[in-house]
N, C-alpha and C positions, 0 to 999 in steps of 0.2 A: 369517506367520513360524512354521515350524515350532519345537514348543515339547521340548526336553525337560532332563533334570535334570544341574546339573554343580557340582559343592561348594555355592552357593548360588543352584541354583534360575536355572539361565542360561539364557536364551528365544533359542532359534538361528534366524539367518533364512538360509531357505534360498531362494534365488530365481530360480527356473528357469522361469519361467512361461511357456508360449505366446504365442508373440508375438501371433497371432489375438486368444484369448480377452483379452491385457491390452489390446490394442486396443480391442476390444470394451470392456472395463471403463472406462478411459480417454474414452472417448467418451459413453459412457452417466454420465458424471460431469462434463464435460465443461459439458453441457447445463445444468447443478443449482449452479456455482457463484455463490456470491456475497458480497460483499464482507463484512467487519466480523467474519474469521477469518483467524488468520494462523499455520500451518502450516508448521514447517521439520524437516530433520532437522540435525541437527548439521554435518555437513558441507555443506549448503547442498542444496535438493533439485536435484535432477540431477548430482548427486556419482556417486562411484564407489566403495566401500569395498571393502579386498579382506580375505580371506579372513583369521579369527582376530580381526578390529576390533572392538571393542562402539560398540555404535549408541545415541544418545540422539536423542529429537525432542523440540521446545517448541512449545504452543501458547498464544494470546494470542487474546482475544474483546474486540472493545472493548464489549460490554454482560455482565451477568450473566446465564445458561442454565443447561440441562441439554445436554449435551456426550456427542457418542457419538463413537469413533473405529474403523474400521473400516480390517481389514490383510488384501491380498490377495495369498497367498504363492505361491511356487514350485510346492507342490503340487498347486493347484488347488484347495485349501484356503481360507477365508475366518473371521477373527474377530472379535470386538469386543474391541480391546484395551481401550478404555476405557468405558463402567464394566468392573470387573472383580472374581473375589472377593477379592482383596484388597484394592482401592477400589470402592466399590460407589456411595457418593456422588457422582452424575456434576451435581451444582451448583455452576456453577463461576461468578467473580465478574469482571466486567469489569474489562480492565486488566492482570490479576496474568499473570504465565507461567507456566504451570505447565510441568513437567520431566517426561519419562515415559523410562525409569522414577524416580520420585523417589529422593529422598538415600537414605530406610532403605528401600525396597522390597526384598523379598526373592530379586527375579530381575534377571537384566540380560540384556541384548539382545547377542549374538555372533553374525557374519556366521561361515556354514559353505558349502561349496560345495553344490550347483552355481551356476554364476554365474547372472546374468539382472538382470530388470525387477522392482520390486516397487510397489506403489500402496499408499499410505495416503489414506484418505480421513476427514474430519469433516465434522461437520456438529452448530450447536449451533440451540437453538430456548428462548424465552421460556417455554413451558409443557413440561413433560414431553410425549414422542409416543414410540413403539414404532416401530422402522421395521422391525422384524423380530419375526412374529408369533411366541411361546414356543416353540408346534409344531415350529419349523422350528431350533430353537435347542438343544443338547447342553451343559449346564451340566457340564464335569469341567475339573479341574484350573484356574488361575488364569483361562485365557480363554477363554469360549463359544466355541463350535465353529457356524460354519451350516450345518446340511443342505442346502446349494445348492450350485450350480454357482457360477464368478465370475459370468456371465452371468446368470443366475436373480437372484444377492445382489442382484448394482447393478442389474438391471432392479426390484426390490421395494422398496430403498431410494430407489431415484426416484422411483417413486408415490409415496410415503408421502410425498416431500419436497413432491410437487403438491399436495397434498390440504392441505398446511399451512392454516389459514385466512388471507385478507389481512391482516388487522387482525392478524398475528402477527409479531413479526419473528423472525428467525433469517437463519444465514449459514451456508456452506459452502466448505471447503478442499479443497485435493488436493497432494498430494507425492510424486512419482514421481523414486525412484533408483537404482542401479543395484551389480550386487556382481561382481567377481573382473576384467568387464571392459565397459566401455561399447558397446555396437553403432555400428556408425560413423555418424555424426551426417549427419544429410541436411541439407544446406545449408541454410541461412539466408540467404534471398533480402533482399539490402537493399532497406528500403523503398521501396516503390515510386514513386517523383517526388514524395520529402520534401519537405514544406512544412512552415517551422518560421515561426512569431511570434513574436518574443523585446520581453518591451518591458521598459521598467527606466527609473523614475520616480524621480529626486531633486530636482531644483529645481522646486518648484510653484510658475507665475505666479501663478497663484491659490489663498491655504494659507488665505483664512477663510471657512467654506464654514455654510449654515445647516443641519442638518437636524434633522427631529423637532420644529422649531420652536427647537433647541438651537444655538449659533454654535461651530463646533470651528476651532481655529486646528492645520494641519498644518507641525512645523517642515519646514524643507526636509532630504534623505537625502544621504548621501556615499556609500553602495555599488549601488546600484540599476542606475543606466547600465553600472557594470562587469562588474557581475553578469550582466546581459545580454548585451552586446559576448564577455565571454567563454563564455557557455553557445552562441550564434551559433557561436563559433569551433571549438570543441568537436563540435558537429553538423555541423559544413558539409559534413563528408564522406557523409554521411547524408542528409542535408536539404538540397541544395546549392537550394532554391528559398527564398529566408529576406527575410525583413522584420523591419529592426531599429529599434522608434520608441524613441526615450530623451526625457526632459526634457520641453521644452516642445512637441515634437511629438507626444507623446503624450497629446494631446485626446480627449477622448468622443468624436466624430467619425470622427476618425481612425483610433482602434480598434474603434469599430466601423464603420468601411467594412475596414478590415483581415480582422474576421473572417469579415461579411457579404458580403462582394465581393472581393476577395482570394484567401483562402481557400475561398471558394464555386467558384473556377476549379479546385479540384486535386478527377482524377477519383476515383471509388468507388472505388479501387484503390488509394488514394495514402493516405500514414501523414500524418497533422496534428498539430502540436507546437505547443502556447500557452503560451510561459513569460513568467510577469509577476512582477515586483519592484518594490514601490514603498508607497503605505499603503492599508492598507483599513481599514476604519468598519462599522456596524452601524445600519441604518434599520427602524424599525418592519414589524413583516411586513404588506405588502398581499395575500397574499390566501390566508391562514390555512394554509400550509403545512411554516410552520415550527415544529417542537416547543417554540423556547425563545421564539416568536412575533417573531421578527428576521430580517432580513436579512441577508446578509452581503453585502457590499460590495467594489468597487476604485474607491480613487481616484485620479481623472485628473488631469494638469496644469493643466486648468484650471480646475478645484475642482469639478467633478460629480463621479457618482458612477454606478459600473455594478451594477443589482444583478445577486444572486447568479441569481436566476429569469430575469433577459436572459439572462444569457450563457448558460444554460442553453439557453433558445431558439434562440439565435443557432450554439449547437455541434450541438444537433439536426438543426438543417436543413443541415446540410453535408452535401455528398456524399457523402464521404470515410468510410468504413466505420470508420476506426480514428484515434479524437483522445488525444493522451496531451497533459492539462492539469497543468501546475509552476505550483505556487504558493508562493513566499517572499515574502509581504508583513505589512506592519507595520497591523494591524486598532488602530487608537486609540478605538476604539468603548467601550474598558474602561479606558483609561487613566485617566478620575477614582478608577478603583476601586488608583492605583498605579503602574502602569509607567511605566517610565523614561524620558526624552528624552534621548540621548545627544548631542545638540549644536542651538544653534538656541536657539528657544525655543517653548514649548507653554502652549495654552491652561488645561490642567490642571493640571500639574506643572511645575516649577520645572526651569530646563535641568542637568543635571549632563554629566560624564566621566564616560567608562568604555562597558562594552558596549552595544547599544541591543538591546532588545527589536521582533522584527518582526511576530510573530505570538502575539496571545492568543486567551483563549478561546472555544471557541466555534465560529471561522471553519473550521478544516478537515472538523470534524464537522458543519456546516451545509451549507454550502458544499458538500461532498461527496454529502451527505444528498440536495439535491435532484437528482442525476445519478442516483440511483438508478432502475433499470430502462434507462439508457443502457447497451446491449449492447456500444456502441463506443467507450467511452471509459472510460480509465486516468486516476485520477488522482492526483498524490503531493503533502500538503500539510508545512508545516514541521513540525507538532506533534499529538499530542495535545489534544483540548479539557480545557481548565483547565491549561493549558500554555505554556510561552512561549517562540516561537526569536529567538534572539539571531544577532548580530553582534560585530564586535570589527574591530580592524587589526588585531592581528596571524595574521588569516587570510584579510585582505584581501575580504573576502566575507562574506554571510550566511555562517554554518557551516552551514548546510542548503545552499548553493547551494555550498558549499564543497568539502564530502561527496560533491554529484554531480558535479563538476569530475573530483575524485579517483575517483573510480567511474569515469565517462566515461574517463577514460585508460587504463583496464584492471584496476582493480583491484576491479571487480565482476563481474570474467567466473567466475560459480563454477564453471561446468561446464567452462571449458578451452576452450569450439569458438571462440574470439576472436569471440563478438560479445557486448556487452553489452545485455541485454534490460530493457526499463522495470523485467519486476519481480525483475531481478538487480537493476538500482540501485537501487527502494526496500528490497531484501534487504542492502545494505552500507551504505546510509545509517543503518538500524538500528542498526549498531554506529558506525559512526563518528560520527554526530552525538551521541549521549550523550557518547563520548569525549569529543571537543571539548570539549561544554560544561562538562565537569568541569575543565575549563583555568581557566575564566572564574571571577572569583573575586569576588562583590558587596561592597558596603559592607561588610554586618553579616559578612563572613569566610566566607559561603557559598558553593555552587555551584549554580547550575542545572540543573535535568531539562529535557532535552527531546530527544521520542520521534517522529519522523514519521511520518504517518499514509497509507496506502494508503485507495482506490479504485479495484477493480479490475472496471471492469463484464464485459470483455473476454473473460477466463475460460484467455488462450492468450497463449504467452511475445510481447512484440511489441519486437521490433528496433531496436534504436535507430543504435547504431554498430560498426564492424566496428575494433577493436584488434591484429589483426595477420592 
């Protein structure tokens, strides 16, 4: 972003940049992404702002860091917008979003011509690291300047992102959009001989199940089978290869020959969709991979239980380069600790009316956890850990499966090219599922948070369906 002064200090992006070198830059970042950073600009990235707009982006870390942000402009020019001297504190706390620029910040971001491409990229990291050594760095006015090429920057900031140590965690973003006017969109090949799973679990033959040496009684669900039947309906144009188990067909067995033999038939070429609804549970971890030392769990109709580390296995060894896994289920693994049974009755809690609770704590950020370093798999869960997605009638649906119904029709296409991409729809589930929940109204006169959580191993938008 070229930077210079206008009443209060207004930071101009100008974004002309070569399509080569942003290539290049785009690619060489490409490589580096990885999940548990989330990266937007205001208008959704791959928007289009035209000229005279001011520009805001939010970033969201689900752990606490040191957080750098890096803007690769029209000129050929590269900065670190964040730290900067006005915020120099780049400690930033899992969870929270922050705003750039903030409320009193003394500069604001204006789109000026010429048009083009621009790339933000982050990257946050548990311990402080330099990714660009002083040398190479021009401290004037609010935002370092790099002495590099685009080329040069992102080839220097990707070493440094290799050399991380293992035992360290850290994540990386990228946000590429676009100013005065879009280049024309290269098609968007529909995926390639879609194979979608849809399962959706509400009446358990079997709801009293041992584990842990502990007896859990699961009531039976009322959304789960629809849930499915309509996310099915939804993809078919996409996925026209689909298997749909509900209820009582949907056995241990059964799902897994579904994903193991089934699904092991579509080629390396082919997009894979595992959407499941129904309850999950938490089993002691077997074999120490888990931080909070649990499992995370799906339960089946007929009272087993799939853990989280099978399925794990079972989606590795597919073919199929690119699996995008939906998860809206009800984890009871925490209900002693509280949550609600919306109808039925439960081993822990007393049955009430009203909304049910499908997903607590825990399961998205476990569950997700272990996919980590899966190159080919997307995965979207209800919630936040220490969080809960709810249901209701009156949205006929989990409101997380709810949200992607709504999405899936078109209302997550942010760039306009009619297709909606996995991580268009967890980018509108974002706002819609909080909505929602602020509908829903508890006992004590409250409302619920709840925030869906991405896993994106992938790193590159991937297709889901085509809306016009």
């Amino acid at each position: 972003m070229r930077k210079e002064a206008w009443v209060m200090l207004v930071c101009v992006v100008g974004l002309a940049l070569c399509a080569l070198a942003q290539g290049d830059v785009e690619e060489e970042f490409s490589e580096v992404l990885r999940p548990g950073l989330v990266l937007r600009v205001d208008k959704g990235c791959g928007a289009v702002y035209q000229f005279g707009e001011f520009l805001e982006f939010t970033i969201r870390s689900e752990r606490d860091g040191y957080l750098t942000v890096f803007d690769f402009d029209s000129t050929g020019s590269v900065q670190i917008i964040f730290p900067n001297n006005y915020w120099s504190d780049n400690h930033v706390r899992g969870g929270e979003k922050l705003l750039f620029p903030g409320k009193f910040a003394p500069y604001r971001f204006r789109v000026v011509p010429p048009g083009g491409k621009e790339i933000l990229f982050a990257v946050i990291t548990e311990r402080p690291h330099e990714f660009v050594p002083a040398d190479y760095v021009l401290f004037q006015g609010i935002f370092p300047q790099l002495r590099l090429s685009p080329e040069e920057a992102a080839r220097m900031i990707v070493r440094a992102i290799e050399v991380i140590p293992e035992d360290e965690w850290w994540a990386a973003a990228m946000c590429i959009f676009f100013v005065g006017e879009k280049p024309p969109p290269q098609p968007q090949p529909q995926p390639q001989e879609g194979w979608g799973l849809f399962i959706g679990i509400g009446d358990y033959t079997v709801n009293r199940i041992t584990i842990d040496g502990e007896i859990r009684i699961f009531e039976d669900l009322r959304m789960p089978p629809g849930d499915a039947q309509a996310m099915a309906a939804a993809l078919r144009s996409s996925f026209p290869r689909q298997k749909v188990i509900t209820d009582g067909e949907a056995t241990y067995s059964a799902i897994g020959e579904a994903i193991t033999e089934w699904l092991s038939r579509a080629p390396a070429d082919a997009t894979v969709l595992i959407y499941f609804s129904g309850h999950g549970d938490q089993a002691r971890d077997q074999d120490g991979d888990e931080e909070d030392r649990f499992d995370e769990t799906w339960v089946t109709a007929d009272g087993k239980v799939i853990l989280d580390d099978e399925l794990h296995r079972w989606i590795n060894a597919l073919p199929a380069r690119k699996v995008v896994l939906i998860s809206d289920s009800c984890h009871s693994g925490t209900i002693h600790r509280g949550i609600w049974a919306a109808r039925g009755r439960s081993f822990f809690v007393p049955s009430r009316r009203g909304p049910r609770p499908l997903l607590t704590d825990g399961l998205g950020d476990d569950f997700m956890g272990g996919l980590r370093g899966f190159g080919k798999v997307i995965a979207l869960s209800a919630c936040r850990p220490h969080e809960t997605a709810w249901e209701s009638g009156h949205f006929g649906h989990g409101i997380f499966t709810y949200c992607l119904l709504k999405g899936l029709e078109g209302g997550a296409d942010e760039d306009g090219d009619g297709w909606v991409t996995a991580q268009e729809l967890f980018a509108y589930t974002q706002d819609c599922v909080p909505h929602c929940a602020q509908q829903i109204t508890l006992d004590d006169g409250s409302h619920p948070a709840q925030h869906p959580e991405l896993f994106d191993g992938i790193g590159r938008p991937v297709p889901l369906v085509r809306v016009r």
